[in-house]
N, CA, C and O of each residue as an XYZ file, in Angstrom:
328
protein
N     118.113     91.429    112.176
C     119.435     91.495    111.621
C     120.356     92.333    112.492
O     121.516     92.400    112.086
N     120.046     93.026    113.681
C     120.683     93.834    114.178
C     121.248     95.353    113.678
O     122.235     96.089    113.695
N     119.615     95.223    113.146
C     119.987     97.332    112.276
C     119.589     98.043    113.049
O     120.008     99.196    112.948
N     118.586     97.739    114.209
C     118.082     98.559    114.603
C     118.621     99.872    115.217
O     119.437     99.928    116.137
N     118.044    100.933    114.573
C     118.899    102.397    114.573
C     119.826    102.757    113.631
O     120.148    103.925    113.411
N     120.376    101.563    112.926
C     121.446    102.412    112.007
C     120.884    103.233    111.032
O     119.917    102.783    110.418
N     121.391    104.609    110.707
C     121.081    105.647    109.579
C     121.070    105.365    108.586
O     122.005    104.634    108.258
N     120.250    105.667    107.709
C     120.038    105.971    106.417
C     121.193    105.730    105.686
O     121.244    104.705    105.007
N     121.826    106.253    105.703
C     123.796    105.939    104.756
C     124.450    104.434    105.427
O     124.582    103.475    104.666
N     124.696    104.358    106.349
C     124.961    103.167    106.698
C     124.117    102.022    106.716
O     124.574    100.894    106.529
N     122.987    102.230    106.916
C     121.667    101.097    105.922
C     121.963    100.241    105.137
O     122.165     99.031    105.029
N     121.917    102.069    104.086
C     122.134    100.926    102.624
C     123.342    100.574    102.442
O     123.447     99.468    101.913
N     124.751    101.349    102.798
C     125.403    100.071    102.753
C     125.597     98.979    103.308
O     126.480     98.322    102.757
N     124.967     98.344    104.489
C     124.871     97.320    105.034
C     124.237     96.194    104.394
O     124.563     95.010    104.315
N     122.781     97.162    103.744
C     121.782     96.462    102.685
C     122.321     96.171    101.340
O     121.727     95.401    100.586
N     123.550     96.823    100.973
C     123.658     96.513     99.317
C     125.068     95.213     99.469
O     125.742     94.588     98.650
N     125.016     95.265    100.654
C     126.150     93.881    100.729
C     125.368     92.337    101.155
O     125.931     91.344    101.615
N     124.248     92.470    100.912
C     123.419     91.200    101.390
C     122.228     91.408    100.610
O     121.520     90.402    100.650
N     121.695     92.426     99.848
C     120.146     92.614     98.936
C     121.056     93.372     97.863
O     122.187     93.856     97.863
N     119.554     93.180     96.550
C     119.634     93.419     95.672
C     118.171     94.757     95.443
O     118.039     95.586     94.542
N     117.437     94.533     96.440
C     116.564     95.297     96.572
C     116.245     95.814     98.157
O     116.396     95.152     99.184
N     115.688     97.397     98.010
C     115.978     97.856     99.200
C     114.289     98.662     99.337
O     114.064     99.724     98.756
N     113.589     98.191     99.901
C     111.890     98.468    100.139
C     111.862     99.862    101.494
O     112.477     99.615    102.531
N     111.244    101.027    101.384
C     111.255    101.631    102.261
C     110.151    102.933    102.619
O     109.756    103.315    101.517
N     109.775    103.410    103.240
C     108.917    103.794    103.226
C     109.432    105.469    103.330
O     108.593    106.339    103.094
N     110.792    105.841    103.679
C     111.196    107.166    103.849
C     110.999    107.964    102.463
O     111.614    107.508    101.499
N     110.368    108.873    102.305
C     109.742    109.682    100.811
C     110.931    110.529    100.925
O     111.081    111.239     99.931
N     111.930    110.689    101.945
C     113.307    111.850    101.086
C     114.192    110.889    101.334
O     115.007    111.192    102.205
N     114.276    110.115    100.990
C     115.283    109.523    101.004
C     116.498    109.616     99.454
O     117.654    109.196     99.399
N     115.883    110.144     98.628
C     116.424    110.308     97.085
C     117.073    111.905     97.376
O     117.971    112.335     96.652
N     116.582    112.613     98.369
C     116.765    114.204     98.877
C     118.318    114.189    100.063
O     119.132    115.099    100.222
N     118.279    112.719    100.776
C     119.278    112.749    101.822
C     120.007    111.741    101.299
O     121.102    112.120    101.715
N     120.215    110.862    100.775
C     121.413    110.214    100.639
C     121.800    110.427     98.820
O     120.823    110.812     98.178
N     122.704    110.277     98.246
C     123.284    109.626     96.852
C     122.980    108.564     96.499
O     123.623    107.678     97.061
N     122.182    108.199     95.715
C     121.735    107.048     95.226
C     122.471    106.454     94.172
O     122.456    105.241     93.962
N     123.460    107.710     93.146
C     123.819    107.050     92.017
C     124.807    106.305     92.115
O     125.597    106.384     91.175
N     125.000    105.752     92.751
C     125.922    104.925     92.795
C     125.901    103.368     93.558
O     126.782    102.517     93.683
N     124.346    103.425     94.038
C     124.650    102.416     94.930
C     124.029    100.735     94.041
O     123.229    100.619     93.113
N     124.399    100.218     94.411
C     124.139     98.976     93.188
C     122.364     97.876     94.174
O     121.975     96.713     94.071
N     122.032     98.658     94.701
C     120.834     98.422     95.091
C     119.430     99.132     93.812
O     119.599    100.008     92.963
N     118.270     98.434     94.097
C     117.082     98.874     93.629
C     116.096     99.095     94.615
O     115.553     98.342     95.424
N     115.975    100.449     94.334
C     114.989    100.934     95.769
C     113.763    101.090     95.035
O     113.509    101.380     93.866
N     113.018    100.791     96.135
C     111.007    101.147     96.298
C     110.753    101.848     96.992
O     111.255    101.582     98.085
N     110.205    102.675     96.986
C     109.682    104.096     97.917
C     108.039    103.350     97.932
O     107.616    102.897     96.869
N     107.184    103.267     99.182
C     106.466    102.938     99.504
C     105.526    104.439    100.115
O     105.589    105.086    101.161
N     104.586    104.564     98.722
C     104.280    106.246     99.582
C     102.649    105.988     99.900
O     101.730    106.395     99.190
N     102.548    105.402    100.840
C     101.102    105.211    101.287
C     100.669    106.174    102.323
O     101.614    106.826    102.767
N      99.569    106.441    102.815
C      99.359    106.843    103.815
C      99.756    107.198    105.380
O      99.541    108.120    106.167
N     100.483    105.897    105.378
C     101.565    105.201    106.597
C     102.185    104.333    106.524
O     101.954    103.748    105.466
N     103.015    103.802    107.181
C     104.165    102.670    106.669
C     103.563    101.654    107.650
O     104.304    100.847    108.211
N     102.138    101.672    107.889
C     101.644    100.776    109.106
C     101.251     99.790    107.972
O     101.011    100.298    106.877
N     101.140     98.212    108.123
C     101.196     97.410    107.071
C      99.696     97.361    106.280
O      99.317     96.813    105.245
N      99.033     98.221    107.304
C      97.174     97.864    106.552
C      97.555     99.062    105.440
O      96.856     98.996    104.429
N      98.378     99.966    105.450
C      98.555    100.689    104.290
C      99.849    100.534    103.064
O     100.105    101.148    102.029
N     100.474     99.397    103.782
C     101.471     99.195    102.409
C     101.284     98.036    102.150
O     102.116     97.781    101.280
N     100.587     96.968    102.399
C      99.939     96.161    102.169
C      99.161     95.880    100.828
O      99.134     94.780    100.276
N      98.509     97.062    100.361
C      97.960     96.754     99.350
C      99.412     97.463     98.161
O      99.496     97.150     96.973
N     100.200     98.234     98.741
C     100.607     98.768     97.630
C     102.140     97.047     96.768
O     102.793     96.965     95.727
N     101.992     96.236     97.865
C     102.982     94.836     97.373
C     102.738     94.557     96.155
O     103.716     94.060     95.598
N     101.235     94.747     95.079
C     100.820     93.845     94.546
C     101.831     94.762     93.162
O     102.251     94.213     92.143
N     101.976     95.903     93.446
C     103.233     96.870     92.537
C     104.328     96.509     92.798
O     104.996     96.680     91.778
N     104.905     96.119     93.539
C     106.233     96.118     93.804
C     106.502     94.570     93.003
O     107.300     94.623     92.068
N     105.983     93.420     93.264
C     105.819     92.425     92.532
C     105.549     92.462     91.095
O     106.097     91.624     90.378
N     104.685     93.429     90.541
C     105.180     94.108     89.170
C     106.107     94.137     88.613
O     106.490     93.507     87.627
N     106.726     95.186     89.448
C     108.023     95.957     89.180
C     109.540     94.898     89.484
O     110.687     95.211     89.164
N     109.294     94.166     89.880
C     110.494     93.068     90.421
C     111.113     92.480     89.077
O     112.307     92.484     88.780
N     110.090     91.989     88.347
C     111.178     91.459     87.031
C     111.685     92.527     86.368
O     112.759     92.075     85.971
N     111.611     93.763     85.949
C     112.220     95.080     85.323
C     113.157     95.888     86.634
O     113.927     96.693     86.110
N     113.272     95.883     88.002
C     114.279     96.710     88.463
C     115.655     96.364     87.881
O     116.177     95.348     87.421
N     116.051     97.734     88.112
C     117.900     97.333     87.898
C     118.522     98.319     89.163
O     118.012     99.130     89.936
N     119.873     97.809     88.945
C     120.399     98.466     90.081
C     120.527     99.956     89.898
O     120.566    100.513     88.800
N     120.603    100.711     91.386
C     120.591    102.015     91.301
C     119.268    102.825     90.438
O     119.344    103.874     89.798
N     118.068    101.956     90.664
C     116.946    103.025     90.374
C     116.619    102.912     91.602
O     116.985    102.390     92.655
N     115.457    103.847     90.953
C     114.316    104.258     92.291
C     113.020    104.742     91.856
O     112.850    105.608     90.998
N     111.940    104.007     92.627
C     110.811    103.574     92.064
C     109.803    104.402     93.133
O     110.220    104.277     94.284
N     109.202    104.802     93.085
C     108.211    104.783     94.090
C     106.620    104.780     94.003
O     106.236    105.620     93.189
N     105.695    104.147     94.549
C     104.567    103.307     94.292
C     103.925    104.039     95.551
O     104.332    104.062     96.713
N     102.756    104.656     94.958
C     101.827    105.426     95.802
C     100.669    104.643     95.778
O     100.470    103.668     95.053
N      99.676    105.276     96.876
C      98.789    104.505     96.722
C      97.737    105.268     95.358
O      96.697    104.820     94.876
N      98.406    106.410     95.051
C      97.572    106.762     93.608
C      97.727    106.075     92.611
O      97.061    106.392     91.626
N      98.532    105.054     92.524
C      99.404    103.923     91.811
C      99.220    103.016     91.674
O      99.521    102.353     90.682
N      98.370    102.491     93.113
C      98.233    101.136     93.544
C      96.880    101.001     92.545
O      96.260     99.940     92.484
């Protein structure tokens, strides 16, 4: 898509003008940006590593969680979770 490098704040607004959901693996991300307001639904992906053999298993939650998000939460799915 041509994000590569853009920050955290400019992300998501790039992301909340084309998604409805925003998947990520940064654990402060609720610490560095304002969330209340943004009309996205975020997933915090807190595995081990954001390498896919470790968030891989944690999808089968996020697919859970897909018919109940609403905008402007924030979810996050560990692998203590999974």
């Amino acid at each position: 898509m041509g994000w590569s490098g853009v920050k955290n704040g400019e992300l998501l607004a790039l992301a909340e003008k084309q998604f409805d959901l925003f998947i990520t693996g940064d654990r402060n991300l609720s610490f560095q940006q304002n969330l209340r307001h943004t009309s996205l639904s975020i997933v915090v992906l807190a595995g081990e590593s954001t390498q896919f053999d470790y968030t891989f298993p944690l999808m089968a939650d996020v697919l859970r969680l897909l018919p109940t998000l609403q905008p402007g939460t924030l979810h996050t799915i560990s692998t203590s979770t999974a």
